[in-house]
Residue, then its C-alpha position, 0 to 999 in steps of 0.5 A: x891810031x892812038x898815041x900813048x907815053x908810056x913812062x917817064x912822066x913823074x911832074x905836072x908838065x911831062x903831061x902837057x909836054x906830052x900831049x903837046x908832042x901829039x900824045x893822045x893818052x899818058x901812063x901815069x904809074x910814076x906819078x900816081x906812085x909819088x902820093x900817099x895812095x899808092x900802096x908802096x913805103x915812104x922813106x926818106x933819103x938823103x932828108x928827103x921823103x920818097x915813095x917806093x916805084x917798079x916800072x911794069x916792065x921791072x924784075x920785081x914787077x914780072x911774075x908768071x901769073x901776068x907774063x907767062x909766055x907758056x911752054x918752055x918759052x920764058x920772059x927774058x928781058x927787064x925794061x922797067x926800074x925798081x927806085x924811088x920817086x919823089x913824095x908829093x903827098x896826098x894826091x886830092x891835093x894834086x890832081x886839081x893842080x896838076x889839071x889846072x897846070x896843064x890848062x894854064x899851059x894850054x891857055x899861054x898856047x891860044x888853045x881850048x883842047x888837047x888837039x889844039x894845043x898839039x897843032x899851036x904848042x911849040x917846044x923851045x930848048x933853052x939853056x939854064x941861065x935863061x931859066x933863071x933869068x925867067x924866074x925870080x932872081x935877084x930877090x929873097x923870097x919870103x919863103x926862104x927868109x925863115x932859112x936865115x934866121 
């Protein structure tokens, strides 16, 4: 049977994360929703850019035309959230990316395709200090320089 994650993956690596974790296929309306393409607005909060989301399950997103149930019956729950995610641009420039990314991560795994990266993949915890540790530290990067001018 088929495994499907349906929500919560907004970056690059909830989807190799997912599939790592034996996913077969990923919704992906949190992350479509963050481009220039998806027909919601861009704002900007707190100085930073953000697309309009409602998850499929939200009260913004049920109406009766998709969910009658028929009769008296009504639809009575809310699971989705109506928010904002973070703009990413247009989504030509990502997708190549994204596929790229998740390649690469299946490359550090010793794995050519997505049922062998979910037999050989192994998910670590580890704690926030060594993820600092793990990227650059110590340095000025030269992307930040202009941020000291």
């Amino acid at each position: 049977m088929p495994i499907c994650s349906d929500g919560g993956i907004v970056y690059d690596y909830h989807i190799t994360l997912a599939l790592a974790m034996g996913c077969d296929f990923c919704m992906l309306g949190r992350y479509f929703a963050r481009f220039d393409e998806s027909p919601t607005n861009k704002v900007m909060i707190n100085g930073n850019y953000m697309k309009e989301y409602w998850g499929e399950g939200s009260a913004r997103a049920r109406n009766w035309q998709r969910y009658d149930l028929g009769g008296e019956a009504k639809l009575s729950f809310e699971e989705g959230v109506d928010s904002y995610v973070p703009y990413a641009g247009s989504l030509r420039d990502n997708v190549a990316l994204t596929l790229n990314k998740v390649r690469s991560t299946m490359c550090n795994c010793g794995a050519l395709s997505i049922p062998e990266l979910q037999k050989k993949a192994r998910l670590t915890l580890v704690s926030s200090v060594s993820i600092v540790e793990g990227g650059a530290h110590d340095v000025v990067l030269k992307d930040d320089m202009h941020l000291m001018k």
